[in-house]
N, C-alpha and C positions, 0 to 999 in steps of 0.2 A: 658523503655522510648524510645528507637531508635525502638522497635518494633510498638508500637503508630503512632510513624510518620511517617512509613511507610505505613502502614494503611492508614492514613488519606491523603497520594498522594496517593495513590491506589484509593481510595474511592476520589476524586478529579478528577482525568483519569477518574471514571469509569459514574462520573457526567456530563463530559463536554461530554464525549461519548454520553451518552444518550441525551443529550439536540442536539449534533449534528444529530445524527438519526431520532430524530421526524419532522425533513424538509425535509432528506434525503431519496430518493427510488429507487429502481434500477430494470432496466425493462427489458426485451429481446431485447430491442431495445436501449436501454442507462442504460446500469450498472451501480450498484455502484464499482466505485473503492476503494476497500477497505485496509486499510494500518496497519498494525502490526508491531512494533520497539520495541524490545528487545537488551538489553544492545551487546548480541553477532550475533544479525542478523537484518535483514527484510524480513516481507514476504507481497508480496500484490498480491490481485484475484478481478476480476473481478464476482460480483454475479447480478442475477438476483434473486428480490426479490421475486416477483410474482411466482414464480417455486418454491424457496427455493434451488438453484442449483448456483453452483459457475462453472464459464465457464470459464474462463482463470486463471492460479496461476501460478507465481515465488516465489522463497523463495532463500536465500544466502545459504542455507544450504542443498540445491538437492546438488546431486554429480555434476551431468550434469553443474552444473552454477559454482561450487567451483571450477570446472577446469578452467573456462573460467576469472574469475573475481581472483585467485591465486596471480598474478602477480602485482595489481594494489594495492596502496597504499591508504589506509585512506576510511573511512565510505562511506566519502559522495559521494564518486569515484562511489563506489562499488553500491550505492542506484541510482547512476546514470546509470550509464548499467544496471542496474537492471530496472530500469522504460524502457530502450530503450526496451529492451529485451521484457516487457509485453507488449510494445504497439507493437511489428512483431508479437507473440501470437495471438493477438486482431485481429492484419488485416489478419492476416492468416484465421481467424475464423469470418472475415466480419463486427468486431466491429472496427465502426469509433468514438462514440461518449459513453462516461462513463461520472457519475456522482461520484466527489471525496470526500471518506470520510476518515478521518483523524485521525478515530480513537480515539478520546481526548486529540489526540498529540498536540501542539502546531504547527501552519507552518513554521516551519525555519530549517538547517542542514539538520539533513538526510531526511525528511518526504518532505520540496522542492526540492531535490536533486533530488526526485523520480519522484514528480510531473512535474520537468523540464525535465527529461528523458522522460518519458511517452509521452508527449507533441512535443516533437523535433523526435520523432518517428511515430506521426504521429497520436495519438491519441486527442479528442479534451475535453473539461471540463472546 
């Protein structure tokens, strides 16, 4: 029984995803931002669809950033430097403007966390 229902959010995420992506397109010139939340991290990249290449990526779970982010307390902290951080990436690499996609997530806690970071760095969407 609890295995069903897991299923069936699975297959509910993996619906709202795809209804998300058929608006959604990401260019050399305006990315998709793209967002992944799992229970013990996040990770989000910037892809260019038209290539099929992802041009900028963080995740919670490099070394490089688990030093960085160690100290700070609670999710949404950590998805917040975590958005600052991909948008100095972005501008390092000349992207000012991405298109945000969300995965199937819902927008709230950690996935605007990210999206508020992102933005306050300097990226726009």
């Amino acid at each position: 029984m609890r295995k069903l229902s897991k299923h069936k959010a699975l297959l509910g995420r993996l619906r709202r995803q795809k209804r998300v992506r058929k608006r959604i397109h990401g260019t050399s010139a305006r990315p998709r931002l793209s967002v992944f939340r799992s229970l013990r991290g996040i990770l989000a990249q910037l892809v260019d669809d038209e290539r099929g290449e992802t041009l900028v990526a963080v995740s919670t779970h490099a070394n490089e950033i688990k030093s960085r982010l160690s100290e700070l307390k609670g999710k949404k902290e950590v998805s917040k430097i975590l958005g600052k951080m991909l948008a100095e990436r972005a501008k390092a690499r000349g992207i000012t403007q991405a298109v945000f996609d969300r995965g199937g997530n819902l927008f709230h806690g950690r996935i605007k966390a990210l999206a508020d970071g992102a933005r306050e760095g300097g990226l726009n969407f």
